[in-house]
C-alpha positions, -999 to 999 in steps of 0.1 A, spaced: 304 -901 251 339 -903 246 334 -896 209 313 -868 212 338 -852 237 365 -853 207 343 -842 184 340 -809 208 374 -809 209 381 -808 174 356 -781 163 375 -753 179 408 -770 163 393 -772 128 375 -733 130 413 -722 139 428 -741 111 398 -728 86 404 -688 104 440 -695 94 436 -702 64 410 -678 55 438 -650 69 463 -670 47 441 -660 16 436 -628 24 472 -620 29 479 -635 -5 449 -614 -22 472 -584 -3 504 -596 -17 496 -598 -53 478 -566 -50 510 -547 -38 528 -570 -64 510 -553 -94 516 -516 -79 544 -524 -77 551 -534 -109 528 -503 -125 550 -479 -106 583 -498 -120 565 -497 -155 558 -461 -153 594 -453 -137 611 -468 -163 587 -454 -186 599 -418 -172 635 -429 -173 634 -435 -208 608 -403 -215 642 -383 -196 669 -399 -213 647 -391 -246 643 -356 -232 682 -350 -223 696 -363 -257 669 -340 -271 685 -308 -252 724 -325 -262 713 -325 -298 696 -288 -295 723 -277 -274 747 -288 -298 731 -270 -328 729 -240 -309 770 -236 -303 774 -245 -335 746 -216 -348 762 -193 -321 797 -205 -329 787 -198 -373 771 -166 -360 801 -151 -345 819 -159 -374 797 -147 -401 794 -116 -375 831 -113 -378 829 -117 -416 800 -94 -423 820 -66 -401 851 -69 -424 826 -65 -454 812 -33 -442 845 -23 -430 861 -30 -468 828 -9 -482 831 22 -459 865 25 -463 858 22 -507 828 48 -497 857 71 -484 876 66 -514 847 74 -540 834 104 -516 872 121 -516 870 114 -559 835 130 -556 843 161 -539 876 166 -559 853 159 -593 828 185 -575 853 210 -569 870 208 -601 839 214 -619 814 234 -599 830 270 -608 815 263 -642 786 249 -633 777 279 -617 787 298 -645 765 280 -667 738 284 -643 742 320 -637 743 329 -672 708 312 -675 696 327 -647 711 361 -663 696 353 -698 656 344 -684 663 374 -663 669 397 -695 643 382 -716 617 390 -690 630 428 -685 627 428 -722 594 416 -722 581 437 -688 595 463 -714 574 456 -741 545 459 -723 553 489 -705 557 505 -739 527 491 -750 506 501 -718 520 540 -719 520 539 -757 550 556 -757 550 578 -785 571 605 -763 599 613 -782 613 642 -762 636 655 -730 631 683 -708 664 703 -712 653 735 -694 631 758 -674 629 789 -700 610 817 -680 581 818 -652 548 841 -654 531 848 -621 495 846 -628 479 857 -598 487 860 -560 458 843 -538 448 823 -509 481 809 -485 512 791 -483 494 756 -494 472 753 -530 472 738 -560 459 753 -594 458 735 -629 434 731 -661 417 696 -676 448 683 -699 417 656 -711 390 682 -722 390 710 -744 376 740 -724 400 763 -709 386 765 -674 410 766 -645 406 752 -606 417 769 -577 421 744 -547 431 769 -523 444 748 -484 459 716 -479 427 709 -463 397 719 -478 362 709 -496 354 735 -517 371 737 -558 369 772 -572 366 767 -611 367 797 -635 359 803 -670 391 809 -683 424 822 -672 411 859 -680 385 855 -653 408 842 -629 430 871 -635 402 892 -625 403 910 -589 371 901 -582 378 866 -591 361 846 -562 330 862 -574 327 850 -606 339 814 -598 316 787 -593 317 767 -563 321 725 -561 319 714 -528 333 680 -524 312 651 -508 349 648 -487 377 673 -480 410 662 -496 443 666 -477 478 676 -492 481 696 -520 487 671 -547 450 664 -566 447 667 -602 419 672 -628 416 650 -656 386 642 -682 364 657 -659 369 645 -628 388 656 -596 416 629 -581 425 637 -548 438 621 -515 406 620 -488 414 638 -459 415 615 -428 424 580 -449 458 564 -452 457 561 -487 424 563 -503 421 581 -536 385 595 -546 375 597 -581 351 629 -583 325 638 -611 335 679 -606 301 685 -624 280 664 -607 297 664 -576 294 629 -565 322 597 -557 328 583 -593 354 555 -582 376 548 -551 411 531 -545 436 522 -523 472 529 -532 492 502 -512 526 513 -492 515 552 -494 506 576 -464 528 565 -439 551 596 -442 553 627 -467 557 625 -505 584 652 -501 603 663 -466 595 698 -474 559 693 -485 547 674 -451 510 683 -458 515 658 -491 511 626 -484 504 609 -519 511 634 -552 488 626 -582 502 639 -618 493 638 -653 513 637 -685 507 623 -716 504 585 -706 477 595 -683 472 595 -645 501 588 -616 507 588 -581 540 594 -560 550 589 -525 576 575 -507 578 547 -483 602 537 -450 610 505 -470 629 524 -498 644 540 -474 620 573 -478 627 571 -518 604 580 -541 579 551 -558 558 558 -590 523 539 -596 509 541 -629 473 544 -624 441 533 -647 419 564 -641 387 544 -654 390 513 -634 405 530 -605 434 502 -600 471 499 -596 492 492 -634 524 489 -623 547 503 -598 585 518 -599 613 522 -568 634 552 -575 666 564 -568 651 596 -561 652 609 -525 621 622 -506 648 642 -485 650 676 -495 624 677 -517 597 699 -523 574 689 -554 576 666 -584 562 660 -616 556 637 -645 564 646 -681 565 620 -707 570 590 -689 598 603 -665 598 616 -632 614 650 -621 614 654 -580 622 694 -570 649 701 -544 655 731 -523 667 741 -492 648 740 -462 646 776 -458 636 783 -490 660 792 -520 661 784 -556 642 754 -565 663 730 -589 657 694 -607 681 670 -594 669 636 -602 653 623 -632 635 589 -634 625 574 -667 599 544 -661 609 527 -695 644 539 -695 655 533 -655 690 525 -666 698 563 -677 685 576 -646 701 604 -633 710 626 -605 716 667 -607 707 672 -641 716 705 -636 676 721 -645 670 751 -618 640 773 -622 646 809 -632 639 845 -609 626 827 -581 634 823 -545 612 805 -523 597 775 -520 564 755 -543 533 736 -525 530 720 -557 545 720 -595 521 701 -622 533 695 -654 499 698 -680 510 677 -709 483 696 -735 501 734 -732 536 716 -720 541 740 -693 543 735 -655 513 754 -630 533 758 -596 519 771 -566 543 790 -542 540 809 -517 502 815 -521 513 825 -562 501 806 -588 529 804 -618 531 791 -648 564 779 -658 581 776 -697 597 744 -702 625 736 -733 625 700 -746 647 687 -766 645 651 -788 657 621 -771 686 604 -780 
C-alpha cells in the first residue's frame, strides 16, 4: 500500500521532470534556429560591407580619373584656345597681305577683263553687221543730199490720206486711201486717169474685209499693209485683187502712242525702200523715240529691230530710203517741213541730227511722205494734196 502510494507520488514528479525537459529541447531547437539567422544575416552584412567598400573604391578610382580627365581637359582647352588664338591672328596677317595683293592688282585685272568684254562685244557688232548686210543685201550705194522740186498732182479728199504706186510690180496703177479711217482703196489705171476730174468715176473700188486706221499703209507686190482699225498693233496683209486677209502680225511695243506728235491719227507707219517692207513707231520706253522693225512681208514676222535717236516730238512723217531713216519735223502750226534726223540701220554710228534737208515751196503740214524706191521720188499727202516730191542723191562716202 505504501508502495503504491509512492509510486503515485512519483508520476506527477517524473511527467514534470519529462515536460521540462521536453520544453528544455524545444528551447534549444529555438536557439540554434535564431543562431543560424543570425549568422545568415552576419554573412550577408558582411557580404554588403565588402560589396560597399568594393562599390566606394570603385567611385575613388572613377572619381579620380575624372579630375584628372577634367583637370587634362581644361588644359588641353587652354592649349587648344591659344592655337586658334595664334591661327586667327596669322589669318589676320595673310587677309591684310590678301587685300594689299588685291588692291595692287585689281585695276588691271579689270582692265584685262574689260578689254575682253570690249573685244567679244565688237566681234559680235561685227558679226550682227554681217548679217544685217546680208539680210538687206545692201547694194545701196547712195545718200539723199536734197529735196530738188515738188509737183502737186492732184487736190482731193481731206486733211488725212495716203497715195502711192506698187514699187514690187510693174503696172503703173496708183491707190488713193483717202481718211485715216476708212475701208474702201480707190486704185486707178495710171497717173493720167487720176489726174482726171472725174477721177472717182473711173477708179475701181477695193473694199477691205477691215478698215485700217492712221494714214501710214503701203502697197507692195500686190498686197495692201495696213494698221487694222481698232487693234493695238496688228498689221493685215491684204490680197488688193482678191480682197481677202493674206497674212497677219503683231508688231510688239507699237500702238501705245503716235508714230509722230503731229500725226496723232498714225499709230504704226509702214514704208518701203529697196530692202523691202518696215514699220516705225515710237514707244514710252525710248522715251517717245522712234524704233524701226525690218519686216519679212512673206512670212509676216519681225527681222530685226532698231532704237533711234530720232524724236517722235515734233514730227510729222518719215520715210525709208536705202536703209536709213529720215523722220520730218515741222512746227505745230504748220510751216516748212524739214529733215532733221537721219538714221542708218547698218551705219548707226554716223547718225545724225539737222542734216539741213527742207522741202521746197511749201508751207503746211504732210499726213504722210512715202519714199517709192522704183521712181526714187517721195508721194506726200498734205493738206488733202497729193505731191510728188524730187529727191537728189549723192554716193556715199
Amino acid at each position: 500500500m505504501v508502495a503504491l502510494q509512492v509510486h503515485f507520488l512519483l508520476i506527477p514528479s517524473l511527467m514534470s521532470i519529462m515536460g521540462a525537459a521536453q520544453y528544455m529541447m524545444q528551447d534549444a531547437a529555438l536557439l540554434s534556429y535564431i543562431d543560424q539567422r543570425f549568422l545568415s544575416l552576419e554573412k550577408r552584412l558582411e557580404k554588403c560591407n565588402q560589396d560597399v567598400l568594393e562599390y566606394v573604391d570603385e567611385f575613388r578610382e572613377f572619381s579620380k580619373t575624372v579630375l584628372s580627365r577634367l583637370a587634362g581637359l581644361n588644359s588641353g582647352k587652354a592649349e587648344l584656345q591659344g592655337e586658334v588664338e595664334n591661327l586667327l591672328t596669322r589669318l589676320e596677317h595673310a587677309q591684310r597681305d590678301i587685300d594689299y595683293l588685291g588692291s595692287a592688282t585689281d585695276s588691271n585685272a579689270c582692265v584685262e577683263v574689260h578689254e575682253d568684254l570690249l573685244k567679244q562685244q565688237l566681234l559680235q557688232e561685227e558679226e550682227e553687221k554681217k548679217r544685217l548686210k546680208l539680210m538687206l543685201n545692201a547694194s545701196c550705194d547712195h545718200v539723199l543730199a536734197g529735196i530738188r522740186s515738188l509737183k502737186v498732182v492732184k487736190k482731193t479728199g481731206g486733211k488725212h490720206g495716203s497715195w502711192m504706186k506698187d514699187p514690187g510690180k510693174k503696172h503703173a496703177k496708183i491707190y488713193l486711201l483717202s481718211g485715216s479711217v476708212n475701208n474702201v482703196v480707190l486704185e486707178f489705171a495710171n497717173i493720167m486717169t487720176f489726174m482726171e476730174n472725174n477721177q472717182t468715176l473711173k477708179a475701181r473700188r477695193v473694199p477691205l474685209p477691215s478698215p485700217w486706221e492712221g494714214t501710214g499703209h503701203v502697197i507692195y507686190q500686190g498686197f495692201l499693209f495696213y494698221h487694222r482699225h481698232g487693234s493695238l498693233n496688228e498689221i493685215l496683209k491684204v490680197n488688193i485683187q482678191r480682197r481677202n486677209v493674206a497674212g497677219q502680225m503683231l508688231l510688239p511695243g507699237a500702238g501705245r502712242i503716235p508714230a509722230y506728235q503731229l500725226s496723232p491719227q498714225t499709230k504704226i507707219d509702214l514704208a518701203v525702200d529697196e530692202q523691202g517692207l518696215w514699220a516705225l513707231h515710237a514707244e514710252p520706253e525710248t522715251g517717245g523715240n522712234i524704233v524701226i522693225t525690218k519686216i519679212n512681208p512673206v512670212a509676216m514676222a519681225v527681222e530685226h529691230s532698231w532704237d533711234t535717236p530720232c524724236s517722235s516730238r515734233d514730227a510729222e512723217a518719215a520715210f525709208m530710203a536705202c536703209n536709213t531713216l529720215h523722220v520730218v519735223y515741222n512746227s505745230p502750226s504748220g510751216g516748212s517741213s524739214r529733215i532733221q534726223c537721219v538714221y542708218d540701220v547698218l551705219d548707226a554710228l554716223n547718225a545724225y541730227i539737222n542734216p539741213g534737208l527742207h522741202f521746197p515751196k511749201r508751207q503746211g503740214s504732210h499726213s504722210t511722205v512715202h519714199y517709192n524706191p522704183k521712181e526714187k521720188q517721195l508721194f506726200a499727202w498734205g493738206d488733202g494734196s497729193q505731191i510728188i516730191y524730187k529727191l537728189h542723191t549723192e554716193q556715199k562716202v
